[in-house]
N, C-alpha and C positions, 0 to 999 in steps of 0.2 A: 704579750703573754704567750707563751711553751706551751702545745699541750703536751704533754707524756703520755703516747700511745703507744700500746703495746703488740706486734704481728708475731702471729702466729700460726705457719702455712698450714693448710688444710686440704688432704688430700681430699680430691672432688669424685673419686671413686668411692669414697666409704659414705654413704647415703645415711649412715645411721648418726655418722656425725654431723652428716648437713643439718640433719633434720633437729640434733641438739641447740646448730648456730641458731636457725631460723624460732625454736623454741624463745631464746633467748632473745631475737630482736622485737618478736611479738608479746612479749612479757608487759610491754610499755606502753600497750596499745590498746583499742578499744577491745577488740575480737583473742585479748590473752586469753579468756576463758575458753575460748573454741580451738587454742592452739593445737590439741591431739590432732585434729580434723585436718587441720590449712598447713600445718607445718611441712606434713608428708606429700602434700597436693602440691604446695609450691617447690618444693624440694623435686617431686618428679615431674612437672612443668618446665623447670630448666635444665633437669639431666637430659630428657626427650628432643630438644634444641641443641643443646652443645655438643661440640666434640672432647670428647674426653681425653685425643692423646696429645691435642695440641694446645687447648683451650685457654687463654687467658683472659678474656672475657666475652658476655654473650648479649647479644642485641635484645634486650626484651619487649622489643615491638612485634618480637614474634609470638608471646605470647598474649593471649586477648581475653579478658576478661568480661563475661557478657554477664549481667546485670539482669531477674526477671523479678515484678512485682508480686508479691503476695506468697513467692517461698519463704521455706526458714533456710538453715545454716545446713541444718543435716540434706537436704535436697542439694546441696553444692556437690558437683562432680569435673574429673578430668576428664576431657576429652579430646584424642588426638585426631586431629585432624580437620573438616571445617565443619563451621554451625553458622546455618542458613537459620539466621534470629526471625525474621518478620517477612520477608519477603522473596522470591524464587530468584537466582540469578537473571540478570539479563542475557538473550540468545545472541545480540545484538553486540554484547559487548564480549565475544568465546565464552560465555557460561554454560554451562545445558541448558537443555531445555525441555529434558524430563530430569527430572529425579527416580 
């Protein structure tokens, strides 16, 4: 079986249209109702990683999703740069060792 797939290029400068694609790939998912929210968060969690004048695609192991019990949806936030979840880096291994 074929399928009939349809491309259609997207420039990855217009964020408003990312933010339509990723609308539409979460349409099918559990979290579509919270898509105003996650759309625009994932949309600039990969602009903030990529380069934009060469890009053709982007590693997303650099983006990391950390997971906390007992929030809701509206307490989800970006944040660039790291988050120390549970415990202080080690000194031992070049981390600080003040914060």
């Amino acid at each position: 079986m074929i399928k009939n797939t349809l491309s259609i290029p997207v420039d990855i400068t217009n964020r408003e249209t990312l933010i339509q694609c990723v609308n539409t790939s979460l349409s099918s998912k559990v979290v579509s109702a919270n898509s105003e929210l996650l759309s625009p968060m994932a949309v600039d969690a990969v602009l903030r990683i990529i380069d934009t004048n060469n890009a053709t695609n982007v590693d997303l192991k650099d983006i990391k999703i950390v997971k906390k019990v007992g929030g809701t949806l509206d307490d989800t936030e970006l944040i660039e740069g790291i988050v120390f979840d549970k415990c202080k880096p080690s000194s031992a291994s070049g981390g600080p060792s003040k914060i």
